[in-house]
C-alpha positions, -999 to +999 in steps of 0.1 A: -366+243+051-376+228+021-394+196+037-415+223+050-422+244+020-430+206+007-456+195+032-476+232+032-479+224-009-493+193-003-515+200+025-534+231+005-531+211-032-536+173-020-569+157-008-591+158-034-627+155-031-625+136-001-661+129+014-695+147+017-686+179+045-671+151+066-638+160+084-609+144+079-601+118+111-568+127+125-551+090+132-533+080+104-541+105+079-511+128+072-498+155+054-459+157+043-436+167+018-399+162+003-379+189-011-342+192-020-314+214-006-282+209-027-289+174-044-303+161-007-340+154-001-350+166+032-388+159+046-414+175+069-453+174+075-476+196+085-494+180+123-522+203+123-545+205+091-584+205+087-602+199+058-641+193+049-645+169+020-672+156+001-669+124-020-696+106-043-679+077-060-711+075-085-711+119-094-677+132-087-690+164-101-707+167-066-671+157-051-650+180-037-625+194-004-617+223+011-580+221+035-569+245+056-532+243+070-518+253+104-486+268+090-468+272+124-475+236+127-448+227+104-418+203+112-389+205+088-371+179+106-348+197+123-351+227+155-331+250+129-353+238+096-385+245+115-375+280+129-359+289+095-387+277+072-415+300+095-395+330+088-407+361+061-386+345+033-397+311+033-436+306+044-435+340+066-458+318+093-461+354+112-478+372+082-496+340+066-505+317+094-527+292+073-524+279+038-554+268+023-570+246-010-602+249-023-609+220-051-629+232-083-632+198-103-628+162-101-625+135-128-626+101-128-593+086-142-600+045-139-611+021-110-605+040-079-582+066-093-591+104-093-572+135-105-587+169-081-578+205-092-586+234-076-570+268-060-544+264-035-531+297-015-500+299+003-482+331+018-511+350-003-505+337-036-531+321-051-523+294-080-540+262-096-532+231-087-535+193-095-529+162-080-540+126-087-552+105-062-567+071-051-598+062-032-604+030-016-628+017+013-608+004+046-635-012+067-655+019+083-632+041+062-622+058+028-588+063+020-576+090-001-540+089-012-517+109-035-492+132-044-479+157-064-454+182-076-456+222-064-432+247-073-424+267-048-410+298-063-443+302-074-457+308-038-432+330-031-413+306-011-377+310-009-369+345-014-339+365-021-309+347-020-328+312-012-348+318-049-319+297-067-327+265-075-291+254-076-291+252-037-330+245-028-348+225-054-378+243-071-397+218-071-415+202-037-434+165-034-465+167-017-475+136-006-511+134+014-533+103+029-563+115+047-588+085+060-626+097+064-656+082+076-671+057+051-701+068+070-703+105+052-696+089+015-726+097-006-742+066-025-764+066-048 
């Protein structure tokens, strides 16, 4: 349940500015996250995820991503996990079927390293989020890769009796690496 809850947090908060309205490529990038139920870290991902990113190396004012996440597309590692983090309590998959994050500033923070901020939106609550990140060129590709720390409770995930943190960790690792075409990277 939680790897789920994980994964949906890093898919809406994690790629940054990625490229200029280029999508990201499907092979190898990834979306996944690691939460923990009673001391245990338990993982999941997210399989289906668009996003549309922009990325100037030289004006990362210009930079920026939106990502949208298939909820329902969420494995939490398990047959039980996956049916029990898609019910109401947890991400309610029925009521909120996509998560999504739309990125309202970039900064430089050294050589290749980025920190992205912007809205991310999951089961209807809407809250800020940030995430550092690295951007390198891989032959016809950029790489973007990072991760970061949501809390959950503040999405409304884990309701009721699952809201204590003494059995399902509050807070979830998002963990991202999306590849896009070097070919959409703005140079100037």
């Amino acid at each position: 349940m939680i790897r789920v809850l994980l994964l949906l947090m890093l898919i809406l908060s994690a790629c940054p500015a990625c490229i200029e309205a280029a999508p990201v490529l499907r092979e190898g990038s990834q979306l996944v996250f690691t939460s923990r139920q009673m001391g245990v870290p338990i993982s999941g991902e997210f399989a289906r995820f668009d996003a549309d990113v922009r990325f100037d190396p030289k004006d990362v004012k210009s930079s920026g991503a939106t990502i949208s996440i298939d909820v329902n597309s969420i494995d939490a590692g398990s047959d039980d996990a996956t049916v029990e983090i898609k019910r109401r309590t947890w991400l309610d998959a029925a009521g909120y079927q996509r998560a999504e994050f739309k990125s309202s500033s970039l900064a430089r923070l050294g050589p290749g390293l980025y920190r992205v901020t912007g809205k991310m939106t999951i089961k209807g609550t809407a809250r800020e989020v940030s995430a550092p990140f690295s951007a390198k060129k891989e032959k016809d590709n950029w790489l973007f890769e990072g991760k970061f720390v949501l809390k959950r409770l503040d999405f409304k995930i884990g309701e009721g009796a699952w809201a204590d943190t003494d059995t399902v960790d509050n807070e979830v690792e998002v963990a991202f690496k999306f590849y896009v075409p070097a070919s959409s990277v703005k140079n100037k």
